[in-house]
C-alpha positions in Angstrom: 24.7 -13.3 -7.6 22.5 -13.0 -4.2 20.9 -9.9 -3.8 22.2 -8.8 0.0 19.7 -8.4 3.0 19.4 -4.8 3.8 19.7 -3.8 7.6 16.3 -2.6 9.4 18.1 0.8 9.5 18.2 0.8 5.5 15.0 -0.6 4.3 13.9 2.6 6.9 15.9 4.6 4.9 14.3 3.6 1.9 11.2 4.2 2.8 11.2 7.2 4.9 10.2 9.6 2.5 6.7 8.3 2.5 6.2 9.9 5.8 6.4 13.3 4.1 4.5 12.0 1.1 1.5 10.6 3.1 2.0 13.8 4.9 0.9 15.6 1.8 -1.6 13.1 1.1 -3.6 13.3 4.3 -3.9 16.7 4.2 -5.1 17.0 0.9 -7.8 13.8 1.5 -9.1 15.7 4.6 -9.2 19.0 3.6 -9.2 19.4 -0.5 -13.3 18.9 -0.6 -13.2 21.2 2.9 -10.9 23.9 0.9 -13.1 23.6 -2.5 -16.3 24.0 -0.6 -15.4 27.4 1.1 -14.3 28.5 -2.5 -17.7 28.0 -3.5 -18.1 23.8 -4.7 -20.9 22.5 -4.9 -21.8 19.0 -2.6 -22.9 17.0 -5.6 -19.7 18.8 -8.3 -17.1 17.7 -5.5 -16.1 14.6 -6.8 -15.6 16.2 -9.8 -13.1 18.3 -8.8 -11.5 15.6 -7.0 -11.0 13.6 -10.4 -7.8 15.5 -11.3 -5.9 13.3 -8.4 -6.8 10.2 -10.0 -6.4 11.5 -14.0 -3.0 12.9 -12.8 -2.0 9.6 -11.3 -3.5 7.7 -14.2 -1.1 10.2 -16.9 2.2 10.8 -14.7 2.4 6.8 -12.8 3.2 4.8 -15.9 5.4 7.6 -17.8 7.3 8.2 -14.5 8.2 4.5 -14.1 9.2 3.3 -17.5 11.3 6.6 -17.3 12.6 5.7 -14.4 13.7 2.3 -15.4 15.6 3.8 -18.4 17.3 6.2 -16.3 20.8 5.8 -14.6 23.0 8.6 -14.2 25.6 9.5 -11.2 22.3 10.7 -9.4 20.7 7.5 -9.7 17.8 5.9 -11.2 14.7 6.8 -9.4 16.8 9.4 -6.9 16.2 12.2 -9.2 12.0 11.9 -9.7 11.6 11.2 -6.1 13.3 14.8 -5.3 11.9 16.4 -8.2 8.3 15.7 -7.4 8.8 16.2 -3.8 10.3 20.0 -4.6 7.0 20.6 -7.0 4.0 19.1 -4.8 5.2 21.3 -1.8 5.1 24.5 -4.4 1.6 23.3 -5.0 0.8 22.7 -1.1 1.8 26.1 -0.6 -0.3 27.4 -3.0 -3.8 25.5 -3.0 -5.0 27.1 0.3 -4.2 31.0 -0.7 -6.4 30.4 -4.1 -8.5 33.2 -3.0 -5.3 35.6 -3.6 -5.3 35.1 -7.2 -8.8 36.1 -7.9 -7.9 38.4 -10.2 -6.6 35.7 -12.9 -9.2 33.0 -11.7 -11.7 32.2 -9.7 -10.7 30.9 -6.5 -12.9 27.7 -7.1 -10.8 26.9 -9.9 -7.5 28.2 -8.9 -7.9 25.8 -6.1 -8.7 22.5 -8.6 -5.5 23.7 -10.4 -3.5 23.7 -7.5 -4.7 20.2 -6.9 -4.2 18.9 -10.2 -0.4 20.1 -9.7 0.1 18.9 -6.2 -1.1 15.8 -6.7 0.7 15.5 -9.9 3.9 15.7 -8.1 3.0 13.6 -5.6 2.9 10.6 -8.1 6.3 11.7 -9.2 7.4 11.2 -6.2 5.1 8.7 -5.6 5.5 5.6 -8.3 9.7 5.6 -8.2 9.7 5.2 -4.2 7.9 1.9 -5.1 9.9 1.1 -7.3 12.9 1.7 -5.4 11.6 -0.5 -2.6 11.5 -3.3 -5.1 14.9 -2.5 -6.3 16.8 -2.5 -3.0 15.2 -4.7 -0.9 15.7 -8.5 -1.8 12.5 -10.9 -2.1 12.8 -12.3 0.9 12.4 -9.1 2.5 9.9 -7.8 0.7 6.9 -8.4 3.3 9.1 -6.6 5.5 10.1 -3.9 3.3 6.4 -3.4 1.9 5.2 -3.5 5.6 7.4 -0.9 7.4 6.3 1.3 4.3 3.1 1.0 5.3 3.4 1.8 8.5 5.4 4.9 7.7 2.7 6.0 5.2 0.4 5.8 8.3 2.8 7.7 10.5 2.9 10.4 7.8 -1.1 10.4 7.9 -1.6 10.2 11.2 0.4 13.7 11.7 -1.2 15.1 8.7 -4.7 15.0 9.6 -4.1 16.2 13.0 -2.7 19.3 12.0 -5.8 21.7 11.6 -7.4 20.2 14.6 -4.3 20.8 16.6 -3.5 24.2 15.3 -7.2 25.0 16.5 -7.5 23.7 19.3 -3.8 23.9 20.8 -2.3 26.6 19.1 -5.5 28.7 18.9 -5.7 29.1 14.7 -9.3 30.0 13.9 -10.9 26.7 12.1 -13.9 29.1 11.1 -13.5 30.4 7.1 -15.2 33.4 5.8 -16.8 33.6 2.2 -14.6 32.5 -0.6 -11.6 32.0 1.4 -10.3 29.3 3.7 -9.4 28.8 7.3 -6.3 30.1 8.6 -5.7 26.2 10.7 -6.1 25.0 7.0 -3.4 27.0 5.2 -0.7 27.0 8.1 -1.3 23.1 8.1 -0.3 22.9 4.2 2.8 25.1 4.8 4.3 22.4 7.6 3.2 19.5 5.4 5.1 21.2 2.5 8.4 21.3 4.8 7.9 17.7 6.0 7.1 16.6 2.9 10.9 18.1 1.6 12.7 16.9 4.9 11.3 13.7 4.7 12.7 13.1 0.9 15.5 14.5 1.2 16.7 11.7 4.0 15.9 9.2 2.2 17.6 10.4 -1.2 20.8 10.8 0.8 20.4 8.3 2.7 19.7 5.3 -0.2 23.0 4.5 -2.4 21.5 2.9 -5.4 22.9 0.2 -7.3 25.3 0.7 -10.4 23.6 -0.8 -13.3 25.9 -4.0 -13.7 25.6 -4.4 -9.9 21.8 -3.9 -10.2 21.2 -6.9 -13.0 23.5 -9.1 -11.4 21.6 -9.3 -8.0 18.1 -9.2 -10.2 19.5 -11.9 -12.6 19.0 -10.0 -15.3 21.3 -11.2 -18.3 21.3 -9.2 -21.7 19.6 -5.5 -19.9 18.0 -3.6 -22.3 20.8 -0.4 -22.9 19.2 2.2 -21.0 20.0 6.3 -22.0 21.7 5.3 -25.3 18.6 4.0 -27.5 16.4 6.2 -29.6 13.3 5.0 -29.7 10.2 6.8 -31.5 7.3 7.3 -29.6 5.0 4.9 -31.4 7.4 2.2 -30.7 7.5 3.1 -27.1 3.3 3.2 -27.2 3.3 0.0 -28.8 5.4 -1.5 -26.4 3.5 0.3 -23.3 0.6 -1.8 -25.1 2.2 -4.9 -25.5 3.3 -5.1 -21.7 -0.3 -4.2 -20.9 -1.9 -7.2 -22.8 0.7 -9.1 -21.5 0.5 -8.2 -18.0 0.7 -11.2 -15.2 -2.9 -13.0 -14.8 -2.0 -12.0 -11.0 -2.1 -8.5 -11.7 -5.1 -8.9 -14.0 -7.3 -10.3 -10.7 -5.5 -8.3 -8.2 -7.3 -5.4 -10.5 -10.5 -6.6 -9.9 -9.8 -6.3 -5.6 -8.1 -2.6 -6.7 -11.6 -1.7 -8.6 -13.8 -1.8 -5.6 -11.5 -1.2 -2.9 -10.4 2.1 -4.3 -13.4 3.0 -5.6 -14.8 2.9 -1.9 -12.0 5.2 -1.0 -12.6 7.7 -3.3 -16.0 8.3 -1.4 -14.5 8.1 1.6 -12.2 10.9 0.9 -14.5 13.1 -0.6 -17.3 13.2 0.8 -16.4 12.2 4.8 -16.8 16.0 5.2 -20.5 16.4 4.5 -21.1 13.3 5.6 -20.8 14.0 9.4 -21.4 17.6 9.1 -25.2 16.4 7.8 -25.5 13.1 9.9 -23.8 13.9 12.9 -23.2 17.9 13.1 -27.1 18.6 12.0 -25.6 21.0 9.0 -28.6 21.1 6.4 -27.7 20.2 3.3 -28.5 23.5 2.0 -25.4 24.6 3.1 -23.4 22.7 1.3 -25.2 24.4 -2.2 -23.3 27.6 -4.2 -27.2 28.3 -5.4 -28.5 28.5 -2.1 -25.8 30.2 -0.2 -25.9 33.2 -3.7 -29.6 33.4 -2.7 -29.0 34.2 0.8 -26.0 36.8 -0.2 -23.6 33.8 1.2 -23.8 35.2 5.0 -23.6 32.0 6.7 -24.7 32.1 10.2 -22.3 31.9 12.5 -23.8 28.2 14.1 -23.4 26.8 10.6 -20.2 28.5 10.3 -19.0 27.1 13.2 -20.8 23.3 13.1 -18.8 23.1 9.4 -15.3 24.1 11.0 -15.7 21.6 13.9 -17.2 18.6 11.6 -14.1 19.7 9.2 -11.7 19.3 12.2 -13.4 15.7 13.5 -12.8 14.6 9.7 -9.1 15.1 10.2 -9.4 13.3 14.1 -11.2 10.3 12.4 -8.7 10.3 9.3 -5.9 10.3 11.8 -7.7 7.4 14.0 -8.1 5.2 10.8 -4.5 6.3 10.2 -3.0 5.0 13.5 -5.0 1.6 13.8 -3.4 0.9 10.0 -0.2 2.0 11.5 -0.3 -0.6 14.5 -1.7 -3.0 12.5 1.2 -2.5 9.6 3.7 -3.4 12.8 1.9 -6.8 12.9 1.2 -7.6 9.4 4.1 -9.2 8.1 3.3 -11.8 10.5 0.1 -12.2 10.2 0.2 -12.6 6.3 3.7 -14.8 6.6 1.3 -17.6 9.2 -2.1 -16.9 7.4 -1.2 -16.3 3.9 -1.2 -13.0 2.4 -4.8 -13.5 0.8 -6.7 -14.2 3.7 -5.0 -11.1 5.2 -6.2 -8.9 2.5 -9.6 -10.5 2.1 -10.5 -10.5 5.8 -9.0 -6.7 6.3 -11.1 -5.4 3.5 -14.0 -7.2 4.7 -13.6 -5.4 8.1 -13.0 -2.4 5.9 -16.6 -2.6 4.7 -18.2 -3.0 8.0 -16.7 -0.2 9.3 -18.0 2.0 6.2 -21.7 0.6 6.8 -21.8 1.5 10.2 -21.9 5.2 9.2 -25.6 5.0 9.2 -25.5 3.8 13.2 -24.0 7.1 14.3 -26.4 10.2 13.8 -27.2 13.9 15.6 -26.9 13.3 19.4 -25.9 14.8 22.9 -22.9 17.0 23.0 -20.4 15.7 25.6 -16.7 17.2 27.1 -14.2 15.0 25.3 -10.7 14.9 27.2 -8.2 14.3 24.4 -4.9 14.3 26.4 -3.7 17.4 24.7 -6.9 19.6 24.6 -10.9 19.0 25.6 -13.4 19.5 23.0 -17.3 19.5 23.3 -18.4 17.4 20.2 -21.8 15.0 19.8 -21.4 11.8 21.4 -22.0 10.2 18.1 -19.1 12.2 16.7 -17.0 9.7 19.8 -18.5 6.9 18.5 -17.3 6.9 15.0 -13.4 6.2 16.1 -15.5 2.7 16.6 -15.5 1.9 12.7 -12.7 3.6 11.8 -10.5 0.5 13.7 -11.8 -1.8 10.5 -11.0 0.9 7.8 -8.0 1.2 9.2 -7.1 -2.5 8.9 -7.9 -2.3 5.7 -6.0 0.9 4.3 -2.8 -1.1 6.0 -3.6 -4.0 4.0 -4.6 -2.1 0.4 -1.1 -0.3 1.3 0.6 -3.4 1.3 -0.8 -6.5 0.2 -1.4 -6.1 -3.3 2.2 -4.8 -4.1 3.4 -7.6 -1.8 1.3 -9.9 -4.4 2.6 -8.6 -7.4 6.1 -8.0 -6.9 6.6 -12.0 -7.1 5.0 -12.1 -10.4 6.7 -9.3 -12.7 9.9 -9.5 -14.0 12.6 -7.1 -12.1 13.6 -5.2 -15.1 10.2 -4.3 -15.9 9.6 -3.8 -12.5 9.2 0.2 -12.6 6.6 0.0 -15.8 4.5 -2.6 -14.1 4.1 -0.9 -11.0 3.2 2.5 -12.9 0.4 0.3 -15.0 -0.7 -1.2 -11.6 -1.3 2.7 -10.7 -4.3 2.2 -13.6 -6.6 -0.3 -11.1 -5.9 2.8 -7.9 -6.9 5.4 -10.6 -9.5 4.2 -13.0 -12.1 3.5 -10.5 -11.6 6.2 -9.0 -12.3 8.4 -11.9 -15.5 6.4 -12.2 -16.2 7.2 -8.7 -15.8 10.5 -9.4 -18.2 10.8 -12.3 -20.6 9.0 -10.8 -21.1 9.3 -7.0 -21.8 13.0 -7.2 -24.4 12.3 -9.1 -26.1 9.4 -7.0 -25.2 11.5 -4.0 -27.7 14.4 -6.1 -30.5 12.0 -7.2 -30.6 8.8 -4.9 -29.6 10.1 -1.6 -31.1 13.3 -1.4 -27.4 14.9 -1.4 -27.7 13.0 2.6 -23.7 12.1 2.0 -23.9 9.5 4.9 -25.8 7.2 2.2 -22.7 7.2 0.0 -20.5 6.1 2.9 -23.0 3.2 3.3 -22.7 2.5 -0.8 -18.3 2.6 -0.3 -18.9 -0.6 2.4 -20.7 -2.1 -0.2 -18.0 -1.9 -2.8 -15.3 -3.2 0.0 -17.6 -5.9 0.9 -17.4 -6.9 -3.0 -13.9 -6.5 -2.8 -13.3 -8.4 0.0 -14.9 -11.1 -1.9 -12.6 -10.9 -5.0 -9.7 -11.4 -3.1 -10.2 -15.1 -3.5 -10.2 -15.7 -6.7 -6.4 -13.8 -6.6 -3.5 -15.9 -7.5 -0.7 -15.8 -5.1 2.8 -16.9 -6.9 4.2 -17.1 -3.3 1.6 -19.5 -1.8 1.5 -23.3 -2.0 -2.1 -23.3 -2.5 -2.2 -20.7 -5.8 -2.7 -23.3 -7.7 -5.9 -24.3 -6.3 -7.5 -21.0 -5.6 -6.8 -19.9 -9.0 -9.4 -22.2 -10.3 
């Protein structure tokens, strides 16, 4: 039995709670190493903190989708995680900014890394079954499409999201500026909306999306003799051992696409953490002093009001750049169904990471200059001219985030079985969240002793690691292409 095409209206539907998701997301990738540093982080230990995102996707991912693909019950398969997850990450968005309140059980440094472990715990709850439930709704021949407008609303979701603290500063009036050991009062009334969005946002879309009864669901995914799903006991060695077994025998596509995943997300990892710094040092003029928990406990931590100030705006511009990269993947998403469908999906990818890796390099063009009136439509702002400048780059990360959104799922959805379909994607999770846990461990520490803790010299080290990724993408095997034959070799 054909698996019916979904109208535009429905494959929305499907997808829209990614807009709150990405919400959530944004907001934590432009503010978490923001937040962590005014609790008292230091430059070089930031990345360690941030490894709880990737450990948390690396745990919950695979255990969420082979759950979900046992589960059916009258509120339906991968209904129930999405809302669950959603529910708990906006308890934790709530809560991460106000870590300075519970200083009496723990200190607000690590009250805040627990809040982020939890939040973005949930967020791959929610995260892994909408995935899954693209793949399970939308037929094959939709998929570019389906994949694609979730991209796009990803980028929406992120676009909003890092604009928040700079418009609640500088149109609402919020004070951007934090004191010692607490965080900016733009910051926390930022995570309370993205908390709300993020719940409005899931909530469409899980009454919104009917899934499919189980016997309707294995006759459009030709799927004869199901496995029985709630009824089977099965010990948990067993279920280990078969977690294994998929793993060895996962698609050679998936295997290569893992290789484009190492690099790609490894260069994002950097990105997200240490942006910040980056153009607060480079651009802003912020020694790096600052940025130290030994040095600001020598100096009693009384910041001067300059540095105070040159941290908040640099902090602000991080969320302006975020949202520019954001948007350009947004637009871009509109066209790339197209543009992969007439070029092939690899030369997409390849190419888009490749401009991914210029953008990162060009980091090092844009240093301390002028200070210029910037007319932003909504509200003016006096920032560095360089500051300007680095929307430039951000056009070629951009491309890429829309295509490392996309692509790869787009890849691999052709060459793993449907009812396996929730498992795989939650092992996939493995390639966004190992190197990123090697990021973690190790950039802080080549930020420390190579660079000089300068954290523009890291950004130039992520284009790197796209470049080599952009690179890898050739030797991917594409099931859907004509030529995977050849490039496979």
């Amino acid at each position: 039995m054909k698996q019916p095409k979904l109208s535009n209206w429905q494959v929305w539907n499907v997808s829209f709670g990614f807009l709150g998701v990405q919400f959530g997301f944004a907001l934590q990738n432009g503010n978490a190493s923001r937040i962590l540093s005014d609790l008292g982080a230091d430059l070089h230990s930031l990345s360690l903190f941030w490894l709880v995102a990737p450990l948390m996707g690396l745990i919950v991912q695979p255990l969420v989708g082979a759950a979900s693909d046992r589960t059916w019950n009258r509120f339906g398969r991968r209904n129930p995680f999405i809302l669950g997850g959603a529910l708990v990450a906006a308890f934790g968005m709530a809560l991460m900014p106000n870590a300075s309140l519970f200083v009496a059980i723990l200190a607000p440094m690590i009250m805040g890394a627990i809040m982020l472990a939890v939040m973005d715990a949930a967020f791959n709850v929610t995260m892994q079954p909408f995935r899954a439930l693209v793949s399970d709704m939308v037929p094959s021949e939709q998929r570019n499409l389906g994949y694609s407008i979730q991209s796009l609303l990803i980028n929406l979701g992120a676009v909003i999201g890092s604009l928040l603290p700079f418009l609640l500063t500088n149109v609402i009036g919020l004070d951007n500026a934090s004191k010692a050991g607490s965080v900016a009062p733009s910051v926390i009334w930022s995570f309370y909306i993205g908390a709300t969005v993020l719940l409005g946002s899931v909530l469409w879309t899980v009454f919104r999306t009917k899934e499919y009864e189980p016997k309707q669901y294995n006759a459009y995914k030709g799927i004869v003799d199901p496995t029985p799903t709630n009824t089977e006991k099965v010990t948990f060695a067993s279920r280990m051992g078969g977690f294994i077994d998929l793993v060895v025998a996962m698609p050679k596509t998936m295997r290569q696409l893992a290789v484009v995943q190492f690099f790609s997300w490894f260069a994002l990892f950097i990105m997200w953490v240490y942006t910040m710094p980056a153009i607060a040092q480079h651009i802003w003029g912020v020694d790096a002093k600052w940025f130290s928990s030994e040095f600001l406990a020598s100096v009693d931590h009384q910041v001067p009001a300059a540095i105070a100030a040159a941290k908040g705006q640099a902090g602000d511009w991080v969320g302006i750049i975020f949202a520019a990269y954001s948007l350009f993947a947004a637009v871009f998403s509109v066209f790339l169904t197209r543009i992969a469908n007439r070029f092939g999906r690899k030369l997409t990818y390849g190419v888009s990471l490749l401009l991914g890796g210029i953008g990162y390099l060009s980091f090092l063009l844009f240093s301390t200059s002028d200070v210029i009136p910037v007319n932003l439509l909504i509200t003016e702002v006096s920032i560095p001219r360089s500051a300007l400048l680095l929307l430039i780059p951000m056009v070629g990360v951009g491309i890429a985030w829309a295509a490392i959104l996309a692509m790869p799922y787009a890849i691999l959805s052709d060459s793993i079985p449907a009812q396996k379909m929730g498992v795989y994607m939650g092992i996939f999770n493995f390639t966004i969240a190992a190197p990123q846990i090697i990021s973690g461990l190790v950039a802080g520490q080549l930020l420390r002793f190579a660079f000089a803790n300068q954290a523009v010299y890291i950004i130039a080290l992520a284009g790197v690691f796209m470049l080599l990724g952009a690179l890898s993408v050739y030797f991917v095997r594409d099931e859907s292409s004509p030529l995977a034959s050849v490039s496979a070799q």
